[in-house]
N, C-alpha and C positions, 0 to 999 in steps of 0.2 A: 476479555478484549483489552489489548493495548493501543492507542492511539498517541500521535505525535501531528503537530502544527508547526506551520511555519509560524517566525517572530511577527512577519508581515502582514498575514492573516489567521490571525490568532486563532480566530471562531470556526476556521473550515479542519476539521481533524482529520487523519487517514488511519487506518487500521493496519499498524506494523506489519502483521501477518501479510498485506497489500503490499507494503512498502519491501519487506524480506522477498517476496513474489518477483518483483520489480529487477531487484538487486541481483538476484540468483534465477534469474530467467524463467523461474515456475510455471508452469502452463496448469496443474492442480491447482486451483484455488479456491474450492469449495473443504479444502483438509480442514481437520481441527487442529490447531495448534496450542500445545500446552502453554502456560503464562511463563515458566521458566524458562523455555525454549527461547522464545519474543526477548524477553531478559537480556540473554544470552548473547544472542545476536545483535541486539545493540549493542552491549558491552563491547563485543568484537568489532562492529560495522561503525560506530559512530561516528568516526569520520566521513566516513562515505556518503552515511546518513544527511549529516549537517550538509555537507556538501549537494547533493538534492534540494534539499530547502534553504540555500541561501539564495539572496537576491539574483544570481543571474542563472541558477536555476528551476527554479521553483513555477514558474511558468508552464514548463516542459515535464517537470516534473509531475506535476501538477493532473494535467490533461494525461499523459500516461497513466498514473493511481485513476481517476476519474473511467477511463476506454475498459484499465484491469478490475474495478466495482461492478462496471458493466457485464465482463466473462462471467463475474463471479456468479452474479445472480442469474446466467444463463445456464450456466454449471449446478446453479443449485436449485431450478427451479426452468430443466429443457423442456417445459411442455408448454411456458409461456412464447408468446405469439412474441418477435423481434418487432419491434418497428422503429428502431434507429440503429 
């Protein structure tokens, strides 16, 4: 697992593979994703990236990554009962 933080809240991590999910529309996001892959895609995306978690985004950002952790674990786990 790779994770990346805003400078602003240092302590809240998202898991790239969420954040690549985000970027590139994914609607699969219970895949495994190799670590080179994650790599990769920063190496390519990091602009785009930083720009998600700079200050006038990162808000927006933020609650999207948080709504798509949510799929995730409904994706990985459909026999759990929703209740948000």
């Amino acid at each position: 697992m790779l994770d990346v933080s805003s400078v602003g809240e240092p302590n809240n991590w998202f898991d790239v593979a969420l954040v690549k999910a985000l970027i590139e529309r994914e609607s699969e996001l219970n895949k495994t994703a190799e670590i080179f892959s994650l790599i990769t895609f920063l190496v390519q995306k990091l602009e785009t990236v930083e720009a998600l978690f700079d200050s006038n985004s990162y808000n927006s950002t933020k609650k999207k990554l948080e709504e798509l952790e949510h799929k995730r674990v409904f994706q990985m786990f459909p026999n759990l009962k929703q209740e948000y």
